[in-house]
mmCIF entry with sequence, helices, sheets and N, C-alpha, C, O atoms, coordinates in Angstrom:
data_MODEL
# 
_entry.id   MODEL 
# 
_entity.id                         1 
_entity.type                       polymer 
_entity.pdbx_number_of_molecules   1 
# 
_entity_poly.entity_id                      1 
_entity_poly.type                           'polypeptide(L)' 
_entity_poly.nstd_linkage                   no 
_entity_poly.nstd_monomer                   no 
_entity_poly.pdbx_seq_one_letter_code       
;(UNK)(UNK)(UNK)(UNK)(UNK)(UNK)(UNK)(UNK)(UNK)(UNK)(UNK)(UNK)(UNK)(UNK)(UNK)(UNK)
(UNK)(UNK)(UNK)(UNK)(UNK)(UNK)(UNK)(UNK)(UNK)(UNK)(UNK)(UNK)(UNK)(UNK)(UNK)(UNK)
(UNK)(UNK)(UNK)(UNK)(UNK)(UNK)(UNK)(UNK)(UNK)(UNK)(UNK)(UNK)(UNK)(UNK)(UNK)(UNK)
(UNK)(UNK)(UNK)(UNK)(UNK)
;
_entity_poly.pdbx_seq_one_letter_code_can   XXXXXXXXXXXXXXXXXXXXXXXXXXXXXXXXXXXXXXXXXXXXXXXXXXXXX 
_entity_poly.pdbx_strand_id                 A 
# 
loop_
_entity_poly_seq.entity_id 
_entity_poly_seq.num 
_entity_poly_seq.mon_id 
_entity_poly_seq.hetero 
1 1  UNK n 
1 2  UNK n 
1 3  UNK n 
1 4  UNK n 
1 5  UNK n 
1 6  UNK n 
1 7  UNK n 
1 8  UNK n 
1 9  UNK n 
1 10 UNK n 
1 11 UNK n 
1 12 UNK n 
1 13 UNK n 
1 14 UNK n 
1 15 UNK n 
1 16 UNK n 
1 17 UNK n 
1 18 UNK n 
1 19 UNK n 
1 20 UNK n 
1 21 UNK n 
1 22 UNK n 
1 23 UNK n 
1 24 UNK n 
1 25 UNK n 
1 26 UNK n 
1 27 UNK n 
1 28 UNK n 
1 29 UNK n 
1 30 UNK n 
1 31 UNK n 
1 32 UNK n 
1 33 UNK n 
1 34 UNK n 
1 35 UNK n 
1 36 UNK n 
1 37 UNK n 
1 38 UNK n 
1 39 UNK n 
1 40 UNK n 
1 41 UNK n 
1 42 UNK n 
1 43 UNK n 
1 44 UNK n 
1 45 UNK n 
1 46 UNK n 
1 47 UNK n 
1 48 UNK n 
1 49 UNK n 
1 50 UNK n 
1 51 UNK n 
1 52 UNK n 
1 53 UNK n 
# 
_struct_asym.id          A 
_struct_asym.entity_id   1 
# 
loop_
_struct_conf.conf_type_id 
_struct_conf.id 
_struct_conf.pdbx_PDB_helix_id 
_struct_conf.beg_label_comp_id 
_struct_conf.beg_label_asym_id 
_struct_conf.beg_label_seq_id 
_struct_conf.pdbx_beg_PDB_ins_code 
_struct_conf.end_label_comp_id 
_struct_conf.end_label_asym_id 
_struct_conf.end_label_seq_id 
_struct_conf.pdbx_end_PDB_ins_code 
_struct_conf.beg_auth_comp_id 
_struct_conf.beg_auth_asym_id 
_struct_conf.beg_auth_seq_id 
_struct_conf.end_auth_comp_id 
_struct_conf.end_auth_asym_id 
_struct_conf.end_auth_seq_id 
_struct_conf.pdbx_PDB_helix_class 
_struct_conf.details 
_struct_conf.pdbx_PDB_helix_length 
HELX_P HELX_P1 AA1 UNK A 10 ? UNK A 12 ? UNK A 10 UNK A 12 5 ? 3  
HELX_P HELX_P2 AA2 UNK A 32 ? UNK A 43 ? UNK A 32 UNK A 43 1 ? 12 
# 
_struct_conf_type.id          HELX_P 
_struct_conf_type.criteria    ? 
_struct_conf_type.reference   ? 
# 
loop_
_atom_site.group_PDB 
_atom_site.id 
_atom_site.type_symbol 
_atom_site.label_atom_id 
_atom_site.label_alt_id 
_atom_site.label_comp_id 
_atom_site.label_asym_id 
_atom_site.label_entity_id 
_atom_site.label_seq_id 
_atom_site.pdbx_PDB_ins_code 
_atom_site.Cartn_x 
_atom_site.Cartn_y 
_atom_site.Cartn_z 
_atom_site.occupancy 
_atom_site.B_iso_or_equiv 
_atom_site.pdbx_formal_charge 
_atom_site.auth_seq_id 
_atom_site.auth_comp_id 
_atom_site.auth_asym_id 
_atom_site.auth_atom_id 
_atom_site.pdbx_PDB_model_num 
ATOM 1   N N  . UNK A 1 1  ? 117.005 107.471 118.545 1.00 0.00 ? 1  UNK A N  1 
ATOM 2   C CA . UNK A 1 1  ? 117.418 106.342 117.720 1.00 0.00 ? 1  UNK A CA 1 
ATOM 3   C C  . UNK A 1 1  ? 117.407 105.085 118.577 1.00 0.00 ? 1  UNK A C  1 
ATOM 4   O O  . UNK A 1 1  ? 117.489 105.021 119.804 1.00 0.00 ? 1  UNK A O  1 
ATOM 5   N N  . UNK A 1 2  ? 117.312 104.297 117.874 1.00 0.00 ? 2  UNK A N  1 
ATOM 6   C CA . UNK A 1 2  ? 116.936 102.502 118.938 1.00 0.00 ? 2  UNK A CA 1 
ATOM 7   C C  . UNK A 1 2  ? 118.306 102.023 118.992 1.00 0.00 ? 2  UNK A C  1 
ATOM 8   O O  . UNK A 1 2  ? 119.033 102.362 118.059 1.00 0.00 ? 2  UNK A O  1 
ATOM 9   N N  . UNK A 1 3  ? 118.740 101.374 119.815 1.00 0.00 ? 3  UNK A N  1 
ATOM 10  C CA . UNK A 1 3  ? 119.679 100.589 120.299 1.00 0.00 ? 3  UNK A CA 1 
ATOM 11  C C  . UNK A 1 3  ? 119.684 99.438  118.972 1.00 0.00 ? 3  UNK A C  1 
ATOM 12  O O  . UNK A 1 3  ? 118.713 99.029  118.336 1.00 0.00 ? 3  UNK A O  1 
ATOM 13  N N  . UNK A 1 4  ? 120.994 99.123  118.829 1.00 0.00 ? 4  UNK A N  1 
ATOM 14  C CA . UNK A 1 4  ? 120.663 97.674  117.890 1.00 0.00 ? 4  UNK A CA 1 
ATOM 15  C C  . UNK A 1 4  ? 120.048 96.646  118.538 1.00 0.00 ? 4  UNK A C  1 
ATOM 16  O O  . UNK A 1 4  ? 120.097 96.483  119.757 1.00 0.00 ? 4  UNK A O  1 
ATOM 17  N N  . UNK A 1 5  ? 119.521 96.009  117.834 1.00 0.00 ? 5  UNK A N  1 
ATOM 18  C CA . UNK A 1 5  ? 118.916 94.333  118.156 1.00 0.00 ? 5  UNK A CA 1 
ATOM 19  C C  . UNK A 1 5  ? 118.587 93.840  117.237 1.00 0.00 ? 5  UNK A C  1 
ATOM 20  O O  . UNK A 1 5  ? 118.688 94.563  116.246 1.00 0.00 ? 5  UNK A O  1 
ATOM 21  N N  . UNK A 1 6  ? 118.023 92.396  116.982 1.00 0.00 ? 6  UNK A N  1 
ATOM 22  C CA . UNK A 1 6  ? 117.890 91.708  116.236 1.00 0.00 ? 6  UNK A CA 1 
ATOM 23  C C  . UNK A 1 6  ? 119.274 92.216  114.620 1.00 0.00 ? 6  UNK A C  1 
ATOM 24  O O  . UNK A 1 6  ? 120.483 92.449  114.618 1.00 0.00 ? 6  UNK A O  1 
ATOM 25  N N  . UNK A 1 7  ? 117.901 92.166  113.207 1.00 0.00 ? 7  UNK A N  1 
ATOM 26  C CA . UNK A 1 7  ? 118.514 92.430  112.253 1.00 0.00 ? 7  UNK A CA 1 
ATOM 27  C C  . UNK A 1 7  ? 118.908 94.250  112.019 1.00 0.00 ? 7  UNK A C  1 
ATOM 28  O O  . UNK A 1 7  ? 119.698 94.716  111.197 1.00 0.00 ? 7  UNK A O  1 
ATOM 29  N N  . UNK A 1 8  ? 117.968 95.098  113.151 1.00 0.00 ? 8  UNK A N  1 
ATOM 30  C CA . UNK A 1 8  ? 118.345 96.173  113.070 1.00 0.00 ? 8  UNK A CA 1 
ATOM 31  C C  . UNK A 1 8  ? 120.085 96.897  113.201 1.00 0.00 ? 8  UNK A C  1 
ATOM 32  O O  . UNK A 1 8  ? 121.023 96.456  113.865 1.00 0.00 ? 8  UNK A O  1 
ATOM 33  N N  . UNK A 1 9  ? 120.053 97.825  112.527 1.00 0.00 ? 9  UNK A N  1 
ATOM 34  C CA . UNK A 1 9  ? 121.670 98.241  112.761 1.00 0.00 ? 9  UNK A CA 1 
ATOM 35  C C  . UNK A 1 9  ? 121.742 99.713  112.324 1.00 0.00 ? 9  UNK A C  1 
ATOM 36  O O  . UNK A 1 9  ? 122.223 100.026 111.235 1.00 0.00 ? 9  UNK A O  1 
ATOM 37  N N  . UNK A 1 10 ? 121.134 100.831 113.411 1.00 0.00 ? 10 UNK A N  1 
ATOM 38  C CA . UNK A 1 10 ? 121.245 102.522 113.201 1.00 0.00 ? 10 UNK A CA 1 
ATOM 39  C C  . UNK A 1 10 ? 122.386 102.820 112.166 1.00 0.00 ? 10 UNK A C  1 
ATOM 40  O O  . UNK A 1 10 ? 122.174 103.783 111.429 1.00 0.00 ? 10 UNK A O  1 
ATOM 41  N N  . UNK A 1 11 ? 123.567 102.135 112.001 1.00 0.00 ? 11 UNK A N  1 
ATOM 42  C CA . UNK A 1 11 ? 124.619 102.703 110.740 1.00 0.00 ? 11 UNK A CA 1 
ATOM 43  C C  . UNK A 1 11 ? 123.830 103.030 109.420 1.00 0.00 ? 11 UNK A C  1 
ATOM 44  O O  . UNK A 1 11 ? 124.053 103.777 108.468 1.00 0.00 ? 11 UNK A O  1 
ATOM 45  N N  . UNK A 1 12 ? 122.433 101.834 109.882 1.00 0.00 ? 12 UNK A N  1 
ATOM 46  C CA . UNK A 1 12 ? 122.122 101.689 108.236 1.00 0.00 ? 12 UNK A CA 1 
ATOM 47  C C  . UNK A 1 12 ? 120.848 102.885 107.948 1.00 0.00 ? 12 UNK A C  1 
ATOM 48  O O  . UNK A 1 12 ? 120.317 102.930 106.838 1.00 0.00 ? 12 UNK A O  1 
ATOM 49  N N  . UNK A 1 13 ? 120.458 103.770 108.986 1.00 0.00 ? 13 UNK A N  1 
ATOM 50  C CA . UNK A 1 13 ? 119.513 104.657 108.923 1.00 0.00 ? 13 UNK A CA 1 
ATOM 51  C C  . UNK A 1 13 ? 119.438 106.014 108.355 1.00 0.00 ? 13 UNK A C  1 
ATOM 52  O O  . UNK A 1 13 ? 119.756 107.016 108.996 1.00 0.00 ? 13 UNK A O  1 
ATOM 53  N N  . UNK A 1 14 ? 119.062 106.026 107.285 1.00 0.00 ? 14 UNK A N  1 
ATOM 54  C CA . UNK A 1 14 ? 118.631 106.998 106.820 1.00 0.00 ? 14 UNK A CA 1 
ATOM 55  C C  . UNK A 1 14 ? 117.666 107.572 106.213 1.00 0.00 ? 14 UNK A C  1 
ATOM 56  O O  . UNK A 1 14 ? 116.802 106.700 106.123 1.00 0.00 ? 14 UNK A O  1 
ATOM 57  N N  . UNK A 1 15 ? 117.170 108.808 105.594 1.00 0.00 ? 15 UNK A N  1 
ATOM 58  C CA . UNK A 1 15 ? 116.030 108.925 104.939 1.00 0.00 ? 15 UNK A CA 1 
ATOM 59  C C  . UNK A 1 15 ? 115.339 108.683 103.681 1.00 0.00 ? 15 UNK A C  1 
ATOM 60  O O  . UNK A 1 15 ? 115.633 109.125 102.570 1.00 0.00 ? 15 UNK A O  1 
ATOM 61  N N  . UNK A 1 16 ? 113.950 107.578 104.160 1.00 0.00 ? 16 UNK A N  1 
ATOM 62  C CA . UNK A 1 16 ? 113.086 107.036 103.403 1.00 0.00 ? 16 UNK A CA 1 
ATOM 63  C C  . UNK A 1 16 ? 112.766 107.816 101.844 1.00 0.00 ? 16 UNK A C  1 
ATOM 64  O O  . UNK A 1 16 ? 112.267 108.926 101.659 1.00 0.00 ? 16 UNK A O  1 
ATOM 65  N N  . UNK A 1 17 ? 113.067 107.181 101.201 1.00 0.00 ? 17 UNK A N  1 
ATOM 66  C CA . UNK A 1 17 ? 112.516 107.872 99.464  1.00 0.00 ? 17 UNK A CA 1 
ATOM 67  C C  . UNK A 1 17 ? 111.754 106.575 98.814  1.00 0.00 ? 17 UNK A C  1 
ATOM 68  O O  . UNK A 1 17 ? 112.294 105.534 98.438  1.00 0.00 ? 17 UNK A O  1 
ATOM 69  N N  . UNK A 1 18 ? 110.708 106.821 98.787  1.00 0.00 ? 18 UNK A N  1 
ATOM 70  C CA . UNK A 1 18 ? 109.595 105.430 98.191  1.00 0.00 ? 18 UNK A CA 1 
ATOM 71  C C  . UNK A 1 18 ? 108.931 106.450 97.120  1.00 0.00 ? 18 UNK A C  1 
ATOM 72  O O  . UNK A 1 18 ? 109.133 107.483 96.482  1.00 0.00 ? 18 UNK A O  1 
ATOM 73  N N  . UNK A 1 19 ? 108.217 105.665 97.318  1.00 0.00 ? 19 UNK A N  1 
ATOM 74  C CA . UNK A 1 19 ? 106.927 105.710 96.083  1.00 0.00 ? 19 UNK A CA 1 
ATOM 75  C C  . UNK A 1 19 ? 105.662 105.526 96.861  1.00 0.00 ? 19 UNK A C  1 
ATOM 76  O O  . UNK A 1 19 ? 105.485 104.881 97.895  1.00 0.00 ? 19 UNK A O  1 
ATOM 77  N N  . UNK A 1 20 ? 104.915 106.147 96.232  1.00 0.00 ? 20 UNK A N  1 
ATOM 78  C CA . UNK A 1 20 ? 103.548 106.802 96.352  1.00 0.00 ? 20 UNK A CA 1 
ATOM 79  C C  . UNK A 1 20 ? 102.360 105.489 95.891  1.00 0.00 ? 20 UNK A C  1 
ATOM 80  O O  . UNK A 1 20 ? 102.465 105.223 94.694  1.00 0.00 ? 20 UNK A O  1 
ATOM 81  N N  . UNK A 1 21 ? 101.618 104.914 96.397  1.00 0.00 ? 21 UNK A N  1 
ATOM 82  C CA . UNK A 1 21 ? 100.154 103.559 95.762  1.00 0.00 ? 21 UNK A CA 1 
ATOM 83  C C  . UNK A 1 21 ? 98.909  104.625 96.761  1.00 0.00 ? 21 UNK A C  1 
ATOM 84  O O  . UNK A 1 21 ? 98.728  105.165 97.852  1.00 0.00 ? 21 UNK A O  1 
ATOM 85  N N  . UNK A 1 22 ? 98.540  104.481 95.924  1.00 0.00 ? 22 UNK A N  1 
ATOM 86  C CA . UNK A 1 22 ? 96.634  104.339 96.244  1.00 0.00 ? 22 UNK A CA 1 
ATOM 87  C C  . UNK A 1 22 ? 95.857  103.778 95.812  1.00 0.00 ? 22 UNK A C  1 
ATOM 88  O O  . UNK A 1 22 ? 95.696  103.953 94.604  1.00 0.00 ? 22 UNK A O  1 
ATOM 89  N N  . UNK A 1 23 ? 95.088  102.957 96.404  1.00 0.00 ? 23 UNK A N  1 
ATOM 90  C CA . UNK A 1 23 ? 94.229  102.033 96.307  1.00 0.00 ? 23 UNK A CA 1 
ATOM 91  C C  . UNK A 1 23 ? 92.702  101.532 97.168  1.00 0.00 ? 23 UNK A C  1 
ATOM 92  O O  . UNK A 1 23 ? 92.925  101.330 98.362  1.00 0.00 ? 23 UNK A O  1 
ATOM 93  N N  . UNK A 1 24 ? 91.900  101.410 96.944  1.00 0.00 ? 24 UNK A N  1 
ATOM 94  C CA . UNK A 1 24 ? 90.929  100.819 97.551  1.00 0.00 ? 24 UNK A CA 1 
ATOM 95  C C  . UNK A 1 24 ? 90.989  99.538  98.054  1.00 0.00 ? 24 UNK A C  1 
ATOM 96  O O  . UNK A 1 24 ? 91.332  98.585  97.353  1.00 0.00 ? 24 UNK A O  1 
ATOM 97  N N  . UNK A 1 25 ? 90.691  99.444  99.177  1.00 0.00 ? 25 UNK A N  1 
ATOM 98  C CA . UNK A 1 25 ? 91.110  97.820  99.601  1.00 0.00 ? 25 UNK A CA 1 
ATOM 99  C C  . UNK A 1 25 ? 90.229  96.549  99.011  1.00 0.00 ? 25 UNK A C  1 
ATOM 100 O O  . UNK A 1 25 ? 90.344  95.331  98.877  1.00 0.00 ? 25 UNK A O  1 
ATOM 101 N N  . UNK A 1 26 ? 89.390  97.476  98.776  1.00 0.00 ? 26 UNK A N  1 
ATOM 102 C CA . UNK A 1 26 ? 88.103  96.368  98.463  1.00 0.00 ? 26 UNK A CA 1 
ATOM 103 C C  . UNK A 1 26 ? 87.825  96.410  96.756  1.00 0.00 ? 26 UNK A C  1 
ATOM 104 O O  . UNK A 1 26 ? 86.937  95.794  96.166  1.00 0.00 ? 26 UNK A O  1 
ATOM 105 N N  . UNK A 1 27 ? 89.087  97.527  96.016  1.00 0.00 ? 27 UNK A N  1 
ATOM 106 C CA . UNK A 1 27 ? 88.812  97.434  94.931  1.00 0.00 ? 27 UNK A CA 1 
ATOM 107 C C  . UNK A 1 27 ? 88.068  98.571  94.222  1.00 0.00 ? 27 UNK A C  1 
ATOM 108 O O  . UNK A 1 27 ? 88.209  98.935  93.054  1.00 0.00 ? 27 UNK A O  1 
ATOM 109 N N  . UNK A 1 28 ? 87.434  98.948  94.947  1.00 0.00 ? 28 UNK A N  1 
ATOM 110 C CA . UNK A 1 28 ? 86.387  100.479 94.481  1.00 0.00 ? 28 UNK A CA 1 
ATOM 111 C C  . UNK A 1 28 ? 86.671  101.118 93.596  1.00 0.00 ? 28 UNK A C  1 
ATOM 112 O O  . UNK A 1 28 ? 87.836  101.463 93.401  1.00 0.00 ? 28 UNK A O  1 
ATOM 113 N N  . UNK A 1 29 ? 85.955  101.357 93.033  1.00 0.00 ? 29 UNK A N  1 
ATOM 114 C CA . UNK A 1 29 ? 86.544  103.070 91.589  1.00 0.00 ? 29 UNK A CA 1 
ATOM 115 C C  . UNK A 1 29 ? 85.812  104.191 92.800  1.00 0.00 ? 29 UNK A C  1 
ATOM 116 O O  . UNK A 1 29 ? 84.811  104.073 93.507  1.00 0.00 ? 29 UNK A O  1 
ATOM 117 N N  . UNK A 1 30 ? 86.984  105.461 92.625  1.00 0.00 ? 30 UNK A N  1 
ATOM 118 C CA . UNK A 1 30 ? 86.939  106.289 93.090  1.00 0.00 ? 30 UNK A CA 1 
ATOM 119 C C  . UNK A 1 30 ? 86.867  107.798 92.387  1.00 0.00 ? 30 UNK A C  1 
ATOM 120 O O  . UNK A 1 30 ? 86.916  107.769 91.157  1.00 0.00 ? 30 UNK A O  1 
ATOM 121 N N  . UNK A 1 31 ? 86.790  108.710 92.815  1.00 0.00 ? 31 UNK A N  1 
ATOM 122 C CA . UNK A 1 31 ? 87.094  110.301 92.048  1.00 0.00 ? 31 UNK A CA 1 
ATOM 123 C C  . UNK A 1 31 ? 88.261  110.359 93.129  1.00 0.00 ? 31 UNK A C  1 
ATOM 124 O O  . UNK A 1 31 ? 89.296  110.858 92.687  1.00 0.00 ? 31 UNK A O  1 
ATOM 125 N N  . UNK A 1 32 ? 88.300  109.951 94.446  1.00 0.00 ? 32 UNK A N  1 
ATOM 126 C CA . UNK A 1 32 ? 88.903  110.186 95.671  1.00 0.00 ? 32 UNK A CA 1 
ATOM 127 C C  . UNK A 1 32 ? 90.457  110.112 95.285  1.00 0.00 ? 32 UNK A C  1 
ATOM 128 O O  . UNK A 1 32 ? 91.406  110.894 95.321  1.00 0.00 ? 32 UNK A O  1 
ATOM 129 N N  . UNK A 1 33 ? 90.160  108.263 94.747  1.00 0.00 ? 33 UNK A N  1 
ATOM 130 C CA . UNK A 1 33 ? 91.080  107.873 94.501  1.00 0.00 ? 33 UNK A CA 1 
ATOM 131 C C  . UNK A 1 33 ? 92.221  108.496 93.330  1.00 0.00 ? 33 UNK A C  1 
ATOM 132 O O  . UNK A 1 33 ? 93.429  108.257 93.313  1.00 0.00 ? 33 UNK A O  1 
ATOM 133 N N  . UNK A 1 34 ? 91.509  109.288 92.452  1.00 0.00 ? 34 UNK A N  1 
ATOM 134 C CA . UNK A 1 34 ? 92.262  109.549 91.131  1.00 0.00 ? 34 UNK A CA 1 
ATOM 135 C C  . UNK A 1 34 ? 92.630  111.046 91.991  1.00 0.00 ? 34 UNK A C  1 
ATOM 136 O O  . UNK A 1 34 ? 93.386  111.780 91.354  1.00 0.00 ? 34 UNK A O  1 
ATOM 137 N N  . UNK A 1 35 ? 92.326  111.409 92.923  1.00 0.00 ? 35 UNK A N  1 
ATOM 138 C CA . UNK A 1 35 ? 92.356  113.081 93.443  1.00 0.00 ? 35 UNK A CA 1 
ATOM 139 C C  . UNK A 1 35 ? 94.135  112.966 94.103  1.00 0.00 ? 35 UNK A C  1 
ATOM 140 O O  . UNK A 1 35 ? 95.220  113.527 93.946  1.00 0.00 ? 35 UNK A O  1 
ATOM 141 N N  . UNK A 1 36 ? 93.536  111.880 94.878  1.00 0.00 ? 36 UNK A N  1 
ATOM 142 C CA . UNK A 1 36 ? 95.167  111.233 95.831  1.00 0.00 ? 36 UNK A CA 1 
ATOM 143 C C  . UNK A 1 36 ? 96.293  111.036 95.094  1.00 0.00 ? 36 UNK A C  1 
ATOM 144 O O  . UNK A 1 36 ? 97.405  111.538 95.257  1.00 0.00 ? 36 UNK A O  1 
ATOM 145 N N  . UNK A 1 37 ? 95.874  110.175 94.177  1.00 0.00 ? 37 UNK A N  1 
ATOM 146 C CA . UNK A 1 37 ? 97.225  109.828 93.434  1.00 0.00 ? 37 UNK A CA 1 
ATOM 147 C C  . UNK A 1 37 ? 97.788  111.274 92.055  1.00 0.00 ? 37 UNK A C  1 
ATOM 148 O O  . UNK A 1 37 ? 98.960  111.472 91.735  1.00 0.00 ? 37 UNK A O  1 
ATOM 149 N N  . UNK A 1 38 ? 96.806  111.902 91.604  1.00 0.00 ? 38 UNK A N  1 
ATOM 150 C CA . UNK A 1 38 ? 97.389  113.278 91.100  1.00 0.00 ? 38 UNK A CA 1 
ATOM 151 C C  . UNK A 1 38 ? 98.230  114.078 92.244  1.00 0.00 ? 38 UNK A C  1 
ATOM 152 O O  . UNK A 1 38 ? 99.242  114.669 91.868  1.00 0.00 ? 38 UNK A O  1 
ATOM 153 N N  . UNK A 1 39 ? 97.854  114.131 93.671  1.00 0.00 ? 39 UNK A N  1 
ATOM 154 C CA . UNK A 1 39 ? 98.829  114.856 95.008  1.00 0.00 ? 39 UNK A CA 1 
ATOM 155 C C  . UNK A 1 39 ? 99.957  114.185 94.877  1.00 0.00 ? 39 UNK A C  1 
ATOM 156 O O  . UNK A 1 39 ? 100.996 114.845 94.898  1.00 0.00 ? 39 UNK A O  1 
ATOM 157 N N  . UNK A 1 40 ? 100.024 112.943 94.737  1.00 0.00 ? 40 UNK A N  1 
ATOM 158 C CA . UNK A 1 40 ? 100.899 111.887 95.158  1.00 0.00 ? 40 UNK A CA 1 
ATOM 159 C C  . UNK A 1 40 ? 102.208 112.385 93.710  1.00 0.00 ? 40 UNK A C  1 
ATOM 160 O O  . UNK A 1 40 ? 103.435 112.491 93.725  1.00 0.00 ? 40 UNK A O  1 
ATOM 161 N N  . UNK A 1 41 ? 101.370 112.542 92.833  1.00 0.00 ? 41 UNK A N  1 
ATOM 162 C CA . UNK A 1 41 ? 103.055 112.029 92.011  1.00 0.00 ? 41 UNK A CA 1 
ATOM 163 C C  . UNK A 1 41 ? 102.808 113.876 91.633  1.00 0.00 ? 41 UNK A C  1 
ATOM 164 O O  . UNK A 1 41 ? 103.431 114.148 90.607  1.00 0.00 ? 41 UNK A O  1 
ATOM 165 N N  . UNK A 1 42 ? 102.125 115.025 92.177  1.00 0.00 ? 42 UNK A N  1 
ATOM 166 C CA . UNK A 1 42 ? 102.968 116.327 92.283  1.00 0.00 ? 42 UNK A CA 1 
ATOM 167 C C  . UNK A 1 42 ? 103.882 116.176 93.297  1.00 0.00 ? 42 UNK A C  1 
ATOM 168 O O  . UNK A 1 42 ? 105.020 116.514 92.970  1.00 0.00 ? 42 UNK A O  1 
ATOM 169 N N  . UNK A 1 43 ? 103.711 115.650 94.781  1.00 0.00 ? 43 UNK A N  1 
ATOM 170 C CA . UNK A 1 43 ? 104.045 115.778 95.450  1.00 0.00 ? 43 UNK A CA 1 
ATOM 171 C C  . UNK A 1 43 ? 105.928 114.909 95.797  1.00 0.00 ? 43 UNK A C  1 
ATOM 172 O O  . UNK A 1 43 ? 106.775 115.338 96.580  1.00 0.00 ? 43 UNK A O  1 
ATOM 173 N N  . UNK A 1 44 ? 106.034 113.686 94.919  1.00 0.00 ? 44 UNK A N  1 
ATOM 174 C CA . UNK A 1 44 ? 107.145 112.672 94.000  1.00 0.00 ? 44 UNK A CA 1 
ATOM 175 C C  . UNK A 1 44 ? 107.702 113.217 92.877  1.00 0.00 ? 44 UNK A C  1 
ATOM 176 O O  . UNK A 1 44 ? 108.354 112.564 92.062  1.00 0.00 ? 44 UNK A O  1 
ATOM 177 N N  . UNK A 1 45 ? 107.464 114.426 92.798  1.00 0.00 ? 45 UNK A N  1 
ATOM 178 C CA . UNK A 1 45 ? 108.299 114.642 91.529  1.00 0.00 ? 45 UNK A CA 1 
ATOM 179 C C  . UNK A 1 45 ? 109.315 114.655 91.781  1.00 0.00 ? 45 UNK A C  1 
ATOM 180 O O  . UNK A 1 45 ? 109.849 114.965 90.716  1.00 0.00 ? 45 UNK A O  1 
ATOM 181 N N  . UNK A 1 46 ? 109.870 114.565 92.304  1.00 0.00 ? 46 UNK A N  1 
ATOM 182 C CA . UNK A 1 46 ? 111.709 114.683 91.971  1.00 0.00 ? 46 UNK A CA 1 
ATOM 183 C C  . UNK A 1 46 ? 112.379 113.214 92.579  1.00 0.00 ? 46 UNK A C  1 
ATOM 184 O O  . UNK A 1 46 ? 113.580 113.087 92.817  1.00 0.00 ? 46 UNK A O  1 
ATOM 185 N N  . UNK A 1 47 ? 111.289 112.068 92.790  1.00 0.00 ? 47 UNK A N  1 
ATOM 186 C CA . UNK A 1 47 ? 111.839 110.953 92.785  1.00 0.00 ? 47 UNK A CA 1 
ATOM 187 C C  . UNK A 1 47 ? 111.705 110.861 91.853  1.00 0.00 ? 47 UNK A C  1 
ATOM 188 O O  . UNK A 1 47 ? 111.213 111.603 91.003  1.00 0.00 ? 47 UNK A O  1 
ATOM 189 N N  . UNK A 1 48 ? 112.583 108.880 91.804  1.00 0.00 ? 48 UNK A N  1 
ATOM 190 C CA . UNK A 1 48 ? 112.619 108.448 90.309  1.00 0.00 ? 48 UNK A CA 1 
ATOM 191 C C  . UNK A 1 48 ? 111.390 107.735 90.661  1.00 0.00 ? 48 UNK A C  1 
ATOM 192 O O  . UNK A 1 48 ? 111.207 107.625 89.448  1.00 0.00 ? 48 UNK A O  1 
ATOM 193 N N  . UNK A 1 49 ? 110.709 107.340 91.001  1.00 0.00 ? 49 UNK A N  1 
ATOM 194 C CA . UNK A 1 49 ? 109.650 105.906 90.974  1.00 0.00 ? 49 UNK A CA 1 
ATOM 195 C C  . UNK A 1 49 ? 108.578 106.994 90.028  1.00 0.00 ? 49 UNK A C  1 
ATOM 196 O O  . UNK A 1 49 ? 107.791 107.420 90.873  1.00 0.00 ? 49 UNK A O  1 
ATOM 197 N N  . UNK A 1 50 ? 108.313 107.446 89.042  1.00 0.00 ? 50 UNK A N  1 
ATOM 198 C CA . UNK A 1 50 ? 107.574 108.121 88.102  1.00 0.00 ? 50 UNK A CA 1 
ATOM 199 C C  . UNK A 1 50 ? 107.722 107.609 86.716  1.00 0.00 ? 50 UNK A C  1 
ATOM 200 O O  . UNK A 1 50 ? 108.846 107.571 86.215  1.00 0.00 ? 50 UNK A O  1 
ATOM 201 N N  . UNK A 1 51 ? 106.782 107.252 86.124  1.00 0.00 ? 51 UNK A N  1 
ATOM 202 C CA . UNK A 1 51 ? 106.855 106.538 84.889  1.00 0.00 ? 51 UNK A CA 1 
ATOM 203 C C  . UNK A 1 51 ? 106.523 108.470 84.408  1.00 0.00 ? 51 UNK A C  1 
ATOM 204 O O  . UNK A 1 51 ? 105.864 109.346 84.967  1.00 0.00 ? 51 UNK A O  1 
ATOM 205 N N  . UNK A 1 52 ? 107.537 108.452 82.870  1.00 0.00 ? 52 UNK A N  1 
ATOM 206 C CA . UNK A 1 52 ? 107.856 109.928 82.030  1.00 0.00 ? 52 UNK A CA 1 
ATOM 207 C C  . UNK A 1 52 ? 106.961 109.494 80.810  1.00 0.00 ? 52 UNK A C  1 
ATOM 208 O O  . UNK A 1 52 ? 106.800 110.439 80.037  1.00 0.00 ? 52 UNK A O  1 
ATOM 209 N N  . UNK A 1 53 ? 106.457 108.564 80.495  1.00 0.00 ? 53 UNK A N  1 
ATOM 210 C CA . UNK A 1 53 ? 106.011 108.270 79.568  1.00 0.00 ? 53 UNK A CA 1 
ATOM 211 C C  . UNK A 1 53 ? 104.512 108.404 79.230  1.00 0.00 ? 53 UNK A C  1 
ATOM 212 O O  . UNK A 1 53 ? 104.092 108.036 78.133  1.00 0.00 ? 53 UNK A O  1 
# 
């Protein structure tokens, strides 16, 4: 664990729960892309960042 400094402060550390983007940087249509993001939200299921609808 890091020493405090600046705005950092270890009290406040704990484990990351985000959400899942895939994207092409340049914009691209992919198969790749639609392959990743089906892993991505099996792999998020039990976060909330999942649209049910």
């Amino acid at each position: 664990m890091e020493p405090n400094s600046g705005l950092y402060d270890a009290q406040f550390e704990h484990d990351a729960c985000g959400i899942g983007f895939v994207a092409h940087v340049k914009g691209r249509k992919s198969h790749q892309i639609i392959s990743d993001a089906l892993t991505i939200l099996e792999n998020l299921d039990h976060r909330g960042a999942k649209n049910l609808d």
